[in-house]
N, C-alpha and C positions, 0 to 999 in steps of 0.2 A: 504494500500500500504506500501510496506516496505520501508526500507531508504537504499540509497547506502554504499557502505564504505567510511567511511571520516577521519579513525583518525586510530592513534596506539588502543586505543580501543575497535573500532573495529573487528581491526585484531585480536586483543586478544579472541573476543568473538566466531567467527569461527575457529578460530585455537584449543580454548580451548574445543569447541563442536566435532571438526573435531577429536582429539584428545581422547575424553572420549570414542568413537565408537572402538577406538584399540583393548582393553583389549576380547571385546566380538567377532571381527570379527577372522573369523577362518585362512583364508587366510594372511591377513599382518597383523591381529593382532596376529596372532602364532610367524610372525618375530617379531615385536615390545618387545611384551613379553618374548617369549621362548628362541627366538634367541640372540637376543640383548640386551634383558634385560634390554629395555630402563628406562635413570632416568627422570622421566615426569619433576622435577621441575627442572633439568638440560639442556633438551630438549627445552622445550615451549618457554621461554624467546629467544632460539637461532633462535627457530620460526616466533616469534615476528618479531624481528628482518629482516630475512629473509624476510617476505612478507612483511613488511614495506619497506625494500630496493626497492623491484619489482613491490610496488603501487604506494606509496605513496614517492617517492625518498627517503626513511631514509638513515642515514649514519651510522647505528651504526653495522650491519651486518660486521662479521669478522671472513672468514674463506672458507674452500673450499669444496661445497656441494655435488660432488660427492664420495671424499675420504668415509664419512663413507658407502657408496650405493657398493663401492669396498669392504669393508671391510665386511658385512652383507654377500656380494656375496663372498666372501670366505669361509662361514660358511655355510650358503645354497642359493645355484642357484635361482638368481630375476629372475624371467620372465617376459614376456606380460602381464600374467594373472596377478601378484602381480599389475604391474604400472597402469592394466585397474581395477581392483578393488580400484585401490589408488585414481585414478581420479573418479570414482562411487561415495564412499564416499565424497571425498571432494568436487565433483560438490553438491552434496546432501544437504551436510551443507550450504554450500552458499547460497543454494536455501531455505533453511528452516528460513534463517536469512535476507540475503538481496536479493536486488535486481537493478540492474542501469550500467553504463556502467562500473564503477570501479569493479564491481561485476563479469563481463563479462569478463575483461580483463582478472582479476585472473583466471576463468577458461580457457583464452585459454592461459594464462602462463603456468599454471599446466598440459595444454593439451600437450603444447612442452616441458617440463621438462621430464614428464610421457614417451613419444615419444624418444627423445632424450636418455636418460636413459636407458630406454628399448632395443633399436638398440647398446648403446656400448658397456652395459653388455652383450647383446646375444655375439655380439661380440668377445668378451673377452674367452665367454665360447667355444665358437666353437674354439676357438686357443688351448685354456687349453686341447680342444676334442683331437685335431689335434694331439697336441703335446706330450698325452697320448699314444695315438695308434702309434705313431712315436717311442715310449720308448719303445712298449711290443713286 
């Protein structure tokens, strides 16, 4: 039986698995990589962070998580498919690692972030659509 999540530790150990799966997937690791050219040792830590805020009450998370998910979608259009491959993975990892109710939450956090995410960016694009075809 596996063990719940209980620690910053933790967090670090799914995050850091969740994270090594980018580079090879073709879909949001093409953003990761190609796009954004993310810096993993600059990332992770802020990850850290992050899901410790939203498990485990941490306080050390500083900053506002959808600015860079605007900024990606500047470069190239997130979609459904990216945030349901995003939650695939990381449901995945959690499941390769733990298992409990703290494990559970994380994925229905992830499941409303993914959701959430997904609906403001479409969002956004259909205006930018809008206001394309408005200019030609």
């Amino acid at each position: 039986m596996k063990s719940d999540i209980q620690s910053r530790a933790d967090i670090q150990i799914f995050v850091d698995a969740f994270y090594a799966k980018m580079p090879s997937d073709d879909l949001v690791g093409h953003v990761f990589m190609d796009v954004m050219h993310v810096d993993f040792a600059k990332h992770l830590p802020k990850m850290y962070d992050f899901w410790e805020m939203l498990l485990l009450d941490g306080s050390a998370y500083k900053g506002a998580p959808m600015r860079p998910h605007l900024e990606v979608n500047q470069k190239e259009r997130l979609t459904q498919a990216h945030f349901d491959r995003w939650l695939s993975l990381f449901n995945a990892t959690l499941d390769e690692h733990f298992e409990g109710k703290v494990t559970e939450e994380a994925k229905v956090k992830a499941w409303n972030i993914a959701q959430t995410w997904a609906y403001k960016l479409d969002n956004i694009n259909q205006q930018s659509d809008q206001a394309e075809v408005a200019q030609s």
